[in-house]
N, C-alpha and C positions, 0 to 999 in steps of 0.2 A: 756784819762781817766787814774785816777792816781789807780795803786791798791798795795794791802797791803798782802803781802805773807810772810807765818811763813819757816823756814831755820833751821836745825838743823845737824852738822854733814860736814859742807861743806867747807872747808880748802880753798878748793879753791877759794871762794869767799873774801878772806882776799886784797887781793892788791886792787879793786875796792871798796872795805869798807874804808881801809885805804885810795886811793885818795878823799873821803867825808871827814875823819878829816883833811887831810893835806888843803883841799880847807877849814875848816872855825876854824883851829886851826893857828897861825902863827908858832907854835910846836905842832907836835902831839902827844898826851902822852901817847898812845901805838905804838910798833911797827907794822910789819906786821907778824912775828916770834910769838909776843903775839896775835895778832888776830888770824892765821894760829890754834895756841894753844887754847884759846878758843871757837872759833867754833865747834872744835871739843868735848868739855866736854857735858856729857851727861846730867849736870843740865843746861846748855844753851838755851838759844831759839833768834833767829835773827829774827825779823821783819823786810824784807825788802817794801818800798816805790817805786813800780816803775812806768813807763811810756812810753813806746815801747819799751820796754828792758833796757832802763835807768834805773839804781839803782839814784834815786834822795836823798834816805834819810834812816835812819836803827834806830831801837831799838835793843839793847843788853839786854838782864834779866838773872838772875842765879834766881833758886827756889833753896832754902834750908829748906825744911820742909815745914811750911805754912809760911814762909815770900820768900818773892822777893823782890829783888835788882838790881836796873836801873842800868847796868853798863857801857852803855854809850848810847847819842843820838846825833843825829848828822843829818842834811838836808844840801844839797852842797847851797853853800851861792844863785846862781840866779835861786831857787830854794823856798826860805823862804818867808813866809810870805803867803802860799798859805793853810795853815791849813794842812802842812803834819804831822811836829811833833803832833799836835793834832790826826789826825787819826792814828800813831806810837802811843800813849798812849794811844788811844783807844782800841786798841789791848789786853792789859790785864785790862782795866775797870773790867770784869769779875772776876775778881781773886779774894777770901774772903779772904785770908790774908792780913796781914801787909806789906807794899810797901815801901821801903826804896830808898832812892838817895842821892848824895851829888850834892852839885853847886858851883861853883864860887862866892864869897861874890858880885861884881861887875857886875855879869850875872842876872840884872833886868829881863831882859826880859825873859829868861829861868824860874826864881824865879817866876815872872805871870802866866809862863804856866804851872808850876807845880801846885801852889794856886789853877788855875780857875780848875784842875781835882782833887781838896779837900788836897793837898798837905800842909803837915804844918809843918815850921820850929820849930825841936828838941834839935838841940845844933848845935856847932862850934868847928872844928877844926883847930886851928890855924898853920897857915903856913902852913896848907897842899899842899896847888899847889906851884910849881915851871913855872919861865917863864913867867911874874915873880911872884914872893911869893905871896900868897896871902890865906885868910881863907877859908874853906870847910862850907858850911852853909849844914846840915844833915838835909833832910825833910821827911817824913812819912807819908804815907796815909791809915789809917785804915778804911775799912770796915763797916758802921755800922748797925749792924744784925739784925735790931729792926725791 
């Protein structure tokens, strides 16, 4: 049974986070120095995905005020396709602010799963990713109060 635990403050969970991107990054665009740093900040929150003590997959989010920001997701590649990112975004469903992420112009499939959780492309930043170059698609998911 796969389950979904909130993580705040844990340094030490950096190198096992980091072996998730380095399995489905061919470069990973943080280090472990930057996770290490991260984890620690007190607007953070880590969703971890596990499975007998496997970390299988994580959510990164920063709150700043009433917006949140994806700052990274990741599921180890034999792993995917079993609806974990989906239950990693389920995790802040809940949240009434504004939800910010960027993507990969190229990451169809990432761009779906954001869509199917009300996710909507806002602009582009061009040549944002390295490794290689490529456009940042900026997507957003507001709330609607009504």
């Amino acid at each position: 049974m796969i389950e979904v635990e909130e993580y705040r403050g844990q340094e030490e969970l950096a190198p096992a986070l980091y072996e998730i991107l380095a399995d489905v990054y061919t470069t990973s665009p943080w280090t472990v120095e930057q996770m290490e740093r991260d984890l620690v900040q007190p607007e953070t929150v880590y969703y971890l995905a596990k499975q007998d003590g496997d970390i299988l997959g994580f959510l990164a989010v920063q709150q700043l005020a009433d917006e949140l920001e994806i700052l990274q997701i990741a599921v180890k590649k034999d792993a995917q396709g079993q609806g974990i990112a989906g239950r990693l975004l389920g995790c802040i469903e809940s949240f009434a602010g504004a939800v910010f992420l960027e993507v990969r112009a190229s990451n169809q499939r990432a761009k779906g799963l954001y869509e199917r959780y009300g996710f909507e492309e806002i602009g582009r930043r061009k040549g944002y990713y390295h490794g290689p170059v490529e456009d940042a698609i900026v997507m957003k998911r507001e709330k609607d109060e009504r």
